[in-house]
FIVEXDO-168212 format. One record per residue: residue in one letter; x, y, z of N, C-alpha, C, O, CB in turn. Coordinates in steps of 0.2 Angstrom, whole numbers, plus 5000, padded with zeros to 4 digits. Glycine has a CB too. Layout:
N
AXYZXYZXYZXYZXYZ/...
This chain:
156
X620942945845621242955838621942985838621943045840620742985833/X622542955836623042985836623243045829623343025823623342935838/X623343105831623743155826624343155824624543195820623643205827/X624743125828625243145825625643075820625543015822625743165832/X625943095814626343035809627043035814627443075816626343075800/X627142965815627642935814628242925807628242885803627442885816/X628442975807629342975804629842925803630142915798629843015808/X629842875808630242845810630542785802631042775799629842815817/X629842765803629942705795630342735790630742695788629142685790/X630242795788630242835783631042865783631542865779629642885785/X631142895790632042895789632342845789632742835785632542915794/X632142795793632642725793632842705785633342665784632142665795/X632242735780632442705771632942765769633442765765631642695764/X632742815772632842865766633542905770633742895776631942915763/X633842955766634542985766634243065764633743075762635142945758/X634643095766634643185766633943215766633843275765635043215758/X633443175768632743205770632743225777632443275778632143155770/X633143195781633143255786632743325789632343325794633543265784/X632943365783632643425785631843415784631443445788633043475781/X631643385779630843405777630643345783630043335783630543385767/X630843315786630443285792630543325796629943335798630643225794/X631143355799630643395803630343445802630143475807630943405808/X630243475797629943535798629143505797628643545798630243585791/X629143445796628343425794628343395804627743395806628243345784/X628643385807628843385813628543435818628143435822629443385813/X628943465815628643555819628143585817627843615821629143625819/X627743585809627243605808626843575812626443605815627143605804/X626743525812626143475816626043505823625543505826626443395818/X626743545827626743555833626543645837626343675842627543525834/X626643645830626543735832626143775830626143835832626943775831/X625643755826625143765824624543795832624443755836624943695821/X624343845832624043835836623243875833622643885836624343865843/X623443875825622743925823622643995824622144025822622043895827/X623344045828623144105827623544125825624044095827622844135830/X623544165821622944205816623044145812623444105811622944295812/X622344155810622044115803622344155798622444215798621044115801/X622644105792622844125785622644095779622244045780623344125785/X622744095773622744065767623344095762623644145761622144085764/X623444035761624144015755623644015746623143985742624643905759/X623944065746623544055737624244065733624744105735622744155734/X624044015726624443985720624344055715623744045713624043915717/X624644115713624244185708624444145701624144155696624744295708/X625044095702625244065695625744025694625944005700625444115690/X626144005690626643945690627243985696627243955701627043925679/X627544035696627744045701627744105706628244135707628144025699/X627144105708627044165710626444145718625944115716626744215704/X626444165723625944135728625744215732626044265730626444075734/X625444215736625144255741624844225748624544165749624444285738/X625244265754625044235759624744295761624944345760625344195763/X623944255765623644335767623344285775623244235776622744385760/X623344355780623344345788622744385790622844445789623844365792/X622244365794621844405796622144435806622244405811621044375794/X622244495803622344525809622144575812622444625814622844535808/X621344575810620944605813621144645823621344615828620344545811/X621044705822621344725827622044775827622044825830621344685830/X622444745824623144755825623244835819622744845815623644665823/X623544845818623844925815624544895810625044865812624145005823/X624544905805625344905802625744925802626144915797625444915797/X625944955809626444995814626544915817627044885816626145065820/X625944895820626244835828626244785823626244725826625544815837/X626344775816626644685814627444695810627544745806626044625807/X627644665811628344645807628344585804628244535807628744635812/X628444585798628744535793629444535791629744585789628444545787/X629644465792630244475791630644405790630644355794630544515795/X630944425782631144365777631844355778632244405777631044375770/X632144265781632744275779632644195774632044165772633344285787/X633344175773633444125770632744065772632544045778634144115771/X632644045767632043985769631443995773630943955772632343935773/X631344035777630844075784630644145783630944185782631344085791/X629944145784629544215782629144205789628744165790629044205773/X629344245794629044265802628844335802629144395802629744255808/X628144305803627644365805627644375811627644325815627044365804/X627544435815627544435823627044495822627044535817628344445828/X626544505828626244545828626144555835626144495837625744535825/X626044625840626144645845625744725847626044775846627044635845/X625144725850624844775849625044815853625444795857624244765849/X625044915854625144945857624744925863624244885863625244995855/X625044975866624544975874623945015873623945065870625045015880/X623545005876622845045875622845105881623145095886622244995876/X622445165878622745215880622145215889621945255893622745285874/X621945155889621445145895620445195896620045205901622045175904/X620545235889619945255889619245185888619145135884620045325883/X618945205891618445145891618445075895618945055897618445125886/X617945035896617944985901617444905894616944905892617445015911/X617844865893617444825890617144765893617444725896617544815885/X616544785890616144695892616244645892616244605896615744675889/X616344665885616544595879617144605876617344665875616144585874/X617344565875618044585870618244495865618644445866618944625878/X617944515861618044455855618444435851618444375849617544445852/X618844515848619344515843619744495848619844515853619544585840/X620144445845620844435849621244455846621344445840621044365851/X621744505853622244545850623044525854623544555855622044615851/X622844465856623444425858624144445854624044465849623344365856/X624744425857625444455852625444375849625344335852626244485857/X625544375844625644305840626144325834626044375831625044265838/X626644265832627244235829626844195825626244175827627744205833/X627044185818626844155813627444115809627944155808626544195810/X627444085808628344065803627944015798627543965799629144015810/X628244025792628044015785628843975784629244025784627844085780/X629043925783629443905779629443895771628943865769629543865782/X629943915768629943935761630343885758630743855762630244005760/X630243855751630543805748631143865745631143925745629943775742/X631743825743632343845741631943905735631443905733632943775738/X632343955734632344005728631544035728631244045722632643975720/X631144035736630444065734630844125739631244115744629444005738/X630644205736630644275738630244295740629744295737630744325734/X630244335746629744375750629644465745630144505744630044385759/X629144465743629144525742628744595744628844625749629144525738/X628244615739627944685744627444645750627344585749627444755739/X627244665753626544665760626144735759626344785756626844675770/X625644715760625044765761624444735763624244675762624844795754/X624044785769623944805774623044835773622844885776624544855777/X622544785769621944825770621344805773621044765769621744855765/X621044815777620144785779620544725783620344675782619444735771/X621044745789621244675794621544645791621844605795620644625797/X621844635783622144575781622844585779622944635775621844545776/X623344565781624044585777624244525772624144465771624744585783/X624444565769624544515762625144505759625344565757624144525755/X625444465759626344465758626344395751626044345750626944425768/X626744455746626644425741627444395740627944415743626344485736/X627544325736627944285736628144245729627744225725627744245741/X628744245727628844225721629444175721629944185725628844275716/X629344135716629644105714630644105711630844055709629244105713/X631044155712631544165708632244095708632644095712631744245710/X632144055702632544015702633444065698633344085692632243935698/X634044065700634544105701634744065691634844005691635144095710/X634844085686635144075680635644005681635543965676635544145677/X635944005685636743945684636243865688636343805687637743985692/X635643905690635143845690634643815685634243765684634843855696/X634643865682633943845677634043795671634743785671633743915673/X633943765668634143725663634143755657633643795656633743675663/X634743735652634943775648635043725643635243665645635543825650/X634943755637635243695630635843695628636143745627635043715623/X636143655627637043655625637043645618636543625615637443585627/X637343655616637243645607637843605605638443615607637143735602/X637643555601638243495600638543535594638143555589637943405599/X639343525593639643535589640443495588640943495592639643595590/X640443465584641343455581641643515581641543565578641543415573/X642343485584643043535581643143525575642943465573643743535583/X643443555572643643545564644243485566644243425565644043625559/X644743505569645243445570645143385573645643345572645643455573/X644443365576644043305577643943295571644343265568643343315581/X643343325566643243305560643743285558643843225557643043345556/X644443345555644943325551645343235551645543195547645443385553/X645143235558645543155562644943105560645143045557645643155573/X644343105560644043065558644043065549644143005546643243085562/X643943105545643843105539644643105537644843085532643443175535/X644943115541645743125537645943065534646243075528646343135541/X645942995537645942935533645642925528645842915523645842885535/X645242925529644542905522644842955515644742935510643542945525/X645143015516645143065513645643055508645643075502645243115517/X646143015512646742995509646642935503646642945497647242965514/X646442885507646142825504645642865496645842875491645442765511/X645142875498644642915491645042925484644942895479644343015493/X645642985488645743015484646442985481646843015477645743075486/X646642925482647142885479646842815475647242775472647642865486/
């Protein structure tokens, strides 16, 4: 069974998509499942991403937002070698995480409780983007040029 989508058809028609192919390109590719997360909707523009990172301390992860890209990395200390385990099931592997962000979505606070970090995210579209009402008006000297004949004519 094959997983991966073919792009190909799809640039051939279309112009400045580009970028959302490959990023839907590389998500397909890097995915490897760790750590498990969830993406939650709080409201029209407001999201939460939360990571289980069971094991790790809020010292050894780094979050960090630049333009379009929200990269988690997580990197445990060294263990101080007291003890010998059997088993060891938590995986405390070092792992990278990368969130690509739609234009004008803001990383904001993180917080850190019961294994899960939660990085809260919002929406801020910038004012000179938003859609604004214009309000239609005549100049008087528009008016005056349109009524000014008629005005003459009337009153003669």
């Amino acid at each position: 069974m094959r997983t991966n989508i073919d792009f190909a058809p799809y640039r051939r028609s279309t112009v400045g998509f580009d970028r959302l192919f490959n990023l839907l390109e590389a998500g397909a590719r890097e995915d490897d499942g760790y750590p498990s997360f969830d993406i939650l909707k709080n409201g029209e523009d407001s999201y939460r991403i939360t990571l289980a990172v069971a094991g790790f301390h809020p010292e050894d992860i780094d979050v960090v937002a630049q333009q379009n890209l929200l990269t988690v990395t997580g990197k445990r200390a060294e263990e101080d070698g007291s003890g010998e385990y059997l088993h060891r099931g938590i995986a405390s592997r070092p792992f990278e995480r990368r969130f690509q962000l739609a234009d004008f979505i803001e990383a904001g606070t993180a917080s850190f409780e019961n294994g899960l970090l939660s990085i809260a995210l919002r929406r801020v579209v910038p004012e000179a983007m938003k859609p604004r009402r214009i309000e239609i008006s005549g100049s008087p000297a528009a008016i005056d040029r349109i009524e000014g004949p008629e005005k003459d004519r009337a009153a003669a």
